[in-house]
C-alpha positions, -999 to 999 in steps of 0.1 A, spaced: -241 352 75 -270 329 72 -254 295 60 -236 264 72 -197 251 73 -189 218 69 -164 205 93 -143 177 75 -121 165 105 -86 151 101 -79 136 133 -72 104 121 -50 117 93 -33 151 101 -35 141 139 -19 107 136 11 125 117 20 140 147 57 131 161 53 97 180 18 95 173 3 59 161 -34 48 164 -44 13 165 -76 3 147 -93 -3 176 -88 35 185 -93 48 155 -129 31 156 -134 46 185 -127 79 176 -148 78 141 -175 68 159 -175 93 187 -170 122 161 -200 106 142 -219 107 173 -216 145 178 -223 146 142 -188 158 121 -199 152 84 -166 144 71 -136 122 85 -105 124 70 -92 86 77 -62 78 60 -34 74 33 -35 48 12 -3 47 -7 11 39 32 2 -1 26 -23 -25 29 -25 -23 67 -36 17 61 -60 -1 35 -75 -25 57 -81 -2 84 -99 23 57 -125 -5 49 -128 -16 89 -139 23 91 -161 23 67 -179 -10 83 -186 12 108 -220 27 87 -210 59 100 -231 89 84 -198 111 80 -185 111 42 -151 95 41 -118 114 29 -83 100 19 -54 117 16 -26 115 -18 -1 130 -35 -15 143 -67 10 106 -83 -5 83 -104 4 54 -79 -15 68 -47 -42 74 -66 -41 35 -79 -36 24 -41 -71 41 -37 -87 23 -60 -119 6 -48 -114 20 -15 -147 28 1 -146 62 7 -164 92 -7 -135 118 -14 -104 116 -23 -79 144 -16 -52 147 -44 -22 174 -27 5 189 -48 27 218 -44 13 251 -50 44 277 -39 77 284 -65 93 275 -37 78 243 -34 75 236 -70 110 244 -81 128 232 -50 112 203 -33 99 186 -67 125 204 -93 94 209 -114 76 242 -133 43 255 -127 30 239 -162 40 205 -149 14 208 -120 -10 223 -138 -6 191 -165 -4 170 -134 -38 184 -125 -53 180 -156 -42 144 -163 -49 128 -126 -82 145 -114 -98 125 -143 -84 90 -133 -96 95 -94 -131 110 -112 -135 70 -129 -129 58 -95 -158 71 -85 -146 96 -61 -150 132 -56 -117 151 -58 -106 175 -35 -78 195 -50 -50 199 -19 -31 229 -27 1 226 -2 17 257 10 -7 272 -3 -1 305 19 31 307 -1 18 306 -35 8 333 -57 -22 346 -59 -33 344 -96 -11 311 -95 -36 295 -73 -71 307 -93 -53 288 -125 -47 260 -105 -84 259 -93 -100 270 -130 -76 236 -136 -89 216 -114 -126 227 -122 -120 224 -158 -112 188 -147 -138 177 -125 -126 186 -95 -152 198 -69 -129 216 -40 -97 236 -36 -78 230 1 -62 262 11 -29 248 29 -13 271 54 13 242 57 38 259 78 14 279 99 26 310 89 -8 333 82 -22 355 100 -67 362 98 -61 395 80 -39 380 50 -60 353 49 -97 369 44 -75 390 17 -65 357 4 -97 331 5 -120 363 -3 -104 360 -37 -106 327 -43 -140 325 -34 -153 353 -58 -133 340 -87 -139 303 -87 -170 280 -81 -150 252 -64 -159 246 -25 -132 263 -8 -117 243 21 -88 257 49 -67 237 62 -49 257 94 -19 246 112 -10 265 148 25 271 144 21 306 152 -11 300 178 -38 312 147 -51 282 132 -80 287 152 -84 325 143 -73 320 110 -101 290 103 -127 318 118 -111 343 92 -115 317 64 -153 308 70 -160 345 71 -143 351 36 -165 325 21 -153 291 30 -175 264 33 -151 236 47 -128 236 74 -102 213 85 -99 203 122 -86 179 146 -97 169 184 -76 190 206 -61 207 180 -38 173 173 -16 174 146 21 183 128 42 204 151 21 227 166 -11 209 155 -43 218 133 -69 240 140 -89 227 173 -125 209 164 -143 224 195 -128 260 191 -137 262 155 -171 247 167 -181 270 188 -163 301 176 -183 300 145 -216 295 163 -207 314 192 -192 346 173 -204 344 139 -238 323 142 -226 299 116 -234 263 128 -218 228 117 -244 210 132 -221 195 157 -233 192 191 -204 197 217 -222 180 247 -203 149 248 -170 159 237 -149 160 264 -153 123 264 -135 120 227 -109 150 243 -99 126 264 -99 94 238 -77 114 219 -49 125 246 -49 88 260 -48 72 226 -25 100 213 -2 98 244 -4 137 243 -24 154 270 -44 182 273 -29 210 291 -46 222 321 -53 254 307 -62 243 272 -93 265 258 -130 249 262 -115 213 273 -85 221 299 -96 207 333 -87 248 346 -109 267 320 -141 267 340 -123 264 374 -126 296 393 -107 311 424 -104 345 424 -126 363 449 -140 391 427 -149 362 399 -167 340 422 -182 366 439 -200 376 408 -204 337 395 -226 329 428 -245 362 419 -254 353 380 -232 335 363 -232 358 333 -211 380 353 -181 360 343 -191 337 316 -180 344 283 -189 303 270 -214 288 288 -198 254 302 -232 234 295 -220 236 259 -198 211 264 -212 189 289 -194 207 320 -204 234 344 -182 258 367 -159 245 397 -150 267 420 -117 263 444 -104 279 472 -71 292 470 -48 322 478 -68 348 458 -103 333 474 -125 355 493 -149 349 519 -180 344 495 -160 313 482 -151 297 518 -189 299 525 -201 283 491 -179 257 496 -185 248 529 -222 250 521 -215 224 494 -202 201 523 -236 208 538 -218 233 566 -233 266 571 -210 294 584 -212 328 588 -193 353 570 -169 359 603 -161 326 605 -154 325 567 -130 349 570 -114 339 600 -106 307 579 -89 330 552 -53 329 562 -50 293 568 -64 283 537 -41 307 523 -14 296 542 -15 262 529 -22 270 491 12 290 493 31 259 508 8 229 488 4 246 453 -28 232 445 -66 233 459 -77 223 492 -90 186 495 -128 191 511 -112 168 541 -89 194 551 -109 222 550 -134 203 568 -95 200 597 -94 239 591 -130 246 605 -128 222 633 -97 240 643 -117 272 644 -142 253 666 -118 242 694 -117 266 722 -88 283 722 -71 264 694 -59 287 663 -62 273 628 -29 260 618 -18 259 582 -8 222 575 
């Protein structure tokens, strides 16, 4: 698969909708600029239709000189796409209903009015000077043959790319190679997904999309978004290079430094455990694991840390073995022997089971110097 997907990251759209979730300007500066910095070619930034403060901080964004093209969001509605007008972005992302059930029951409407919709308001955004992106919602609900005449529509009226919604989050990466596979071989529009996690695929689902033929994908930092959130930046990242050898030309290096912009300024942190950027997903305590980490660390290294800017940790703990206790006493500059290592077992242990979390190096230092005294067990504290 010898080509390149475009990552056009909605972080400061998709992400800010989530429940609670507000950025200030200042933030959201920060944000473009670190995703520029690792080199995301397109930022989805705002709404405009939301008001002249949503305007303003459009235009402080695109002060900024970033190199990333600039993407709004609208309702396919002659009015949002007149609150866009003389924005400066580069896209313009025009969304209307694409399932019956959307269509008849949210907007009481027939599939003729969206297509006339589509055919009368992708030409007014066009002499606005932006390129259209045609934002098919629930789009993992729509018909099949439904959605290649919307996007013969929409290329019959200047549109350049189709959006694949899976609003609700309800796909699965079988149904939607099935599904993008036929878009892409019947159309000539760029073909965008746009992943939600509801059912903990948006990820796998993205990966399924690229592979069918997309060549845009929606993220967010973290995985940020509605409900359950959007497809995670750094896991569709590296899952395409990693597993596909499709590359964004992203570098990861510096990104747990945005991770952790976008829990503080999101007021939703990362979980401990969260893939590539929890604080526990290169930590390491179980003795047959670090055993093999301290022998080559391809034993048990499926992503190679260094990708992101972090390495392996490695923490004693009730599963640790002696192997550990020694490496971490040597990285205290302590040599022991593997007796003594062992001896030290139980009380480290001991204290994991009643502390529930890893040792602090000045209590392990208390454990050893327990072992020292004559005639003085080691004591769990």
């Amino acid at each position: 698969m010898q080509r390149s997907i475009i990552i056009d990251d909605t972080t400061l759209r998709d992400g800010e909708q989530t429940a609670g979730v507000a950025f200030s300007l200042e933030e959201k500066c920060a944000i473009a600029q670190q995703l520029d910095a690792l080199g995301v070619p397109e930022l989805e930034v705002g709404i405009p239709p939301m008001g002249e403060v949503e305007r303003e901080d459009i235009r402080s964004l695109a002060s900024l000189d970033l190199k990333a093209d600039l993407v709004a969001w609208c309702r396919m509605h002659p009015t949002d796409i007149q609150a866009s007008k003389g924005l400066p972005i580069q896209l313009l992302d025009l969304s209307i209903a694409s399932s019956d059930l959307h269509i008849e029951r949210k907007l009481g409407k027939s599939r003729d009015w969206v297509l006339e919709q589509i055919t009368n308001l992708v030409p007014l955004a066009l002499d606005q000077g932006f390129r259209v992106i045609l934002g098919c919602e629930d789009a993992s609900r729509a018909d099949p043959d439904f959605l290649l005449q919307l996007a013969e529509t929409a290329q019959r009226a200047g549109a350049s790319r189709l959006r694949f919604a899976d609003t609700l989050g309800i796909m699965e990466p079988f149904g939607v190679y099935e599904c993008l596979s036929r878009l892409a071989a019947n159309m000539d529009l760029e073909l965008e997904m746009h992943a939600h996690d509801d059912l903990g695929l948006a990820t796998a689902n993205s990966l399924a999309a690229a592979r069918a033929g997309a060549t845009h994908i929606n993220t967010t930092v973290n995985g940020l978004g509605e409900r359950a959130g959007n497809a995670a930046l750094e896991e569709v990242v590296l899952g395409l290079r990693q597993l596909y050898g499709l590359e964004t030309g992203i570098s990861l290096h510096a990104f747990p430094e945005l991770s952790q912009l976008v829990a503080e300024a999101s007021g939703r942190p990362v979980s401990w455990q969260k893939s590539l950027v929890g604080e526990g997903v290169f930590t390491h305590e179980a003795g047959i694991h670090v055993d093999g980490l301290l022998k080559d660390p391809l034993t048990y290294q499926g992503v190679d840390p260094a990708l992101l800017g972090r390495s392996h940790q490695l923490v004693l703990g009730k599963h640790s073995g002696s192997k550990a206790v020694q490496a971490s006493f040597a990285r205290l500059g302590v040599a022991i022997t593997p007796q003594q290592a062992s001896d030290l077992l139980p009380s480290i242990r001991q204290w994991m089971s009643a502390h529930k979390q890893p040792l602090a190096d000045g209590q392990l230092l208390t454990f050893y110097q327990q072992l020292q005294a004559p005639g003085l067990q080691a004591k769990a504290c």
